[in-house]
N, C-alpha and C positions, 0 to 999 in steps of 0.2 A: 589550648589543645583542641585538634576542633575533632566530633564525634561524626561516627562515621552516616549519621542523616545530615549534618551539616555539612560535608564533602556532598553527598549525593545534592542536596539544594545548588551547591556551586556551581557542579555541572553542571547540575538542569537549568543555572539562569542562563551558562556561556553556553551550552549548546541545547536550545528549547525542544529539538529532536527528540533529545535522551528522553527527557519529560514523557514525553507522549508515548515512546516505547515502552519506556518502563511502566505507566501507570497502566496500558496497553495486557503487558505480558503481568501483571499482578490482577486485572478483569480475568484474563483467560486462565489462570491456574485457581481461583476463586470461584468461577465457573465449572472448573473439574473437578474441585473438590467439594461443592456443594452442589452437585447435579446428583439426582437421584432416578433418574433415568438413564438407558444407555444403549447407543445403536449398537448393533449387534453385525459384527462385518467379520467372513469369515479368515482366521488365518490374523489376525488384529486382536489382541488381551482387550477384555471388556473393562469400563471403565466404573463406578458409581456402584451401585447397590442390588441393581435388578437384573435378575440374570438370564429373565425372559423376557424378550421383549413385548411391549403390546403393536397396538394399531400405529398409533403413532410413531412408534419406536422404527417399523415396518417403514412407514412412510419416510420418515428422514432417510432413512437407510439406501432406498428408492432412489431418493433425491440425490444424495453423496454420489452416489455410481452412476449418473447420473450425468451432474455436476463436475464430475472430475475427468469423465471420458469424454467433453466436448470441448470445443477448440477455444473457447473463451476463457476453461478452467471454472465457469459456473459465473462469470462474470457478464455483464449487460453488454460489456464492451470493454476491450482492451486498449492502449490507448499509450503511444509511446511519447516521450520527451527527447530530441534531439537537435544538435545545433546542426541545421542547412546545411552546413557546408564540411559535417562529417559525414558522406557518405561511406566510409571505408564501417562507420560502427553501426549505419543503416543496414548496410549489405549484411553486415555479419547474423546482426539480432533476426533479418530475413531470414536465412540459411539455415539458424539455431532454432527460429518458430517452426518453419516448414520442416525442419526434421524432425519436432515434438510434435508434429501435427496442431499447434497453435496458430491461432490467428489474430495476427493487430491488426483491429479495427480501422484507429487511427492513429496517425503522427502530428504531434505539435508540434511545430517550429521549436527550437527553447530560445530564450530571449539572454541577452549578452546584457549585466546590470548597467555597463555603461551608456547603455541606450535609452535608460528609465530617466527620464526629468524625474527631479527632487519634488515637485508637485503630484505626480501619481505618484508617491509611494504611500505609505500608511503613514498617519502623525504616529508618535510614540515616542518608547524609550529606542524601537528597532532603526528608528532615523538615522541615530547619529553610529548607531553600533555596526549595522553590516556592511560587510564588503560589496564592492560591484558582485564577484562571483554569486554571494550568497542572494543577492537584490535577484538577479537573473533567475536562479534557481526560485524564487517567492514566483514571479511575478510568470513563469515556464508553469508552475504547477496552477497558480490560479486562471490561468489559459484554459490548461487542463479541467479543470473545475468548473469551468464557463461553460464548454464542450457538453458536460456532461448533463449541468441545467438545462440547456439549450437542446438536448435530442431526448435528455427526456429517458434517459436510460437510470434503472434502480441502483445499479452496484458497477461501480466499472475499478477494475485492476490499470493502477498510474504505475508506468515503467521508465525507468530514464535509461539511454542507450549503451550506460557502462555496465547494464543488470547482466548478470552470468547464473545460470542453473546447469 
């Protein structure tokens, strides 16, 4: 009989994603529940203990409104993943940025896994396990990741061309 952390392990070895989100989304509710400070945004339920803000408190606050009204979303750079020769979902995410007032930066080509030689990929258990699609999609975002070492930007928001808001 298996219990329900050893189901959660299963997934997390067959799909490494879930991992990441979940350990992700149990940081950020651990963070809410142990923060003892809290920005104070009006027309938004305050969250933590203090129900005045200070200086700092002030300052994040600043920064949020800040952050959230500029076309990056508070990012260094935004930064999209799409395969060349879908322009039909290029055009679209254009249309959908510039009606939010968003701006991508840039676009990565994405990479098609059967174009990866078995020599670039990473040694491991992930050799023998993934798909072309899934190869493509590693080797699309570590593009993306290259990008971002290379111009030197702090935080950049990665988008793949099927994203919807």
């Amino acid at each position: 009989m298996s219990t329900p952390s050893s189901r959660f392990y299963q997934v997390a070895r067959s799909r490494p994603g879930f991992a990441v989100v979940s350990i992700l989304a149990v940081i950020a509710l651990w963070v809410l529940l142990v923060s003892s400070n809290t920005v104070s945004i009006p027309n938004l339920p305050t969250i933590g203990r203090s129900s005045t803000p200070d200086l700092h408190d002030k300052a994040v606050e600043s920064f949020v409104r800040t952050a959230v009204h500029n076309a990056t979303l508070g990012f260094g750079a935004t930064i999209l993943i799409s395969l060349e020769s879908r322009t039909d979902r290029r055009d679209s995410l254009a249309l959908i940025a510039a009606a939010q007032g968003i701006r991508i930066t840039a676009t990565i080509n994405a990479v098609r896994g059967e174009e990866i030689a078995a020599k670039a990929k990473p040694d491991g258990k992930a050799q023998g396990t993934l798909d072309d699609v899934h190869w493509g999609s590693w080797r699309s975002h570590m593009n993306a990741l290259k990008l971002v070492v290379e111009t030197g930007v702090e935080t950049a928001l990665i988008i793949e061309d099927d994203v919807d808001w």
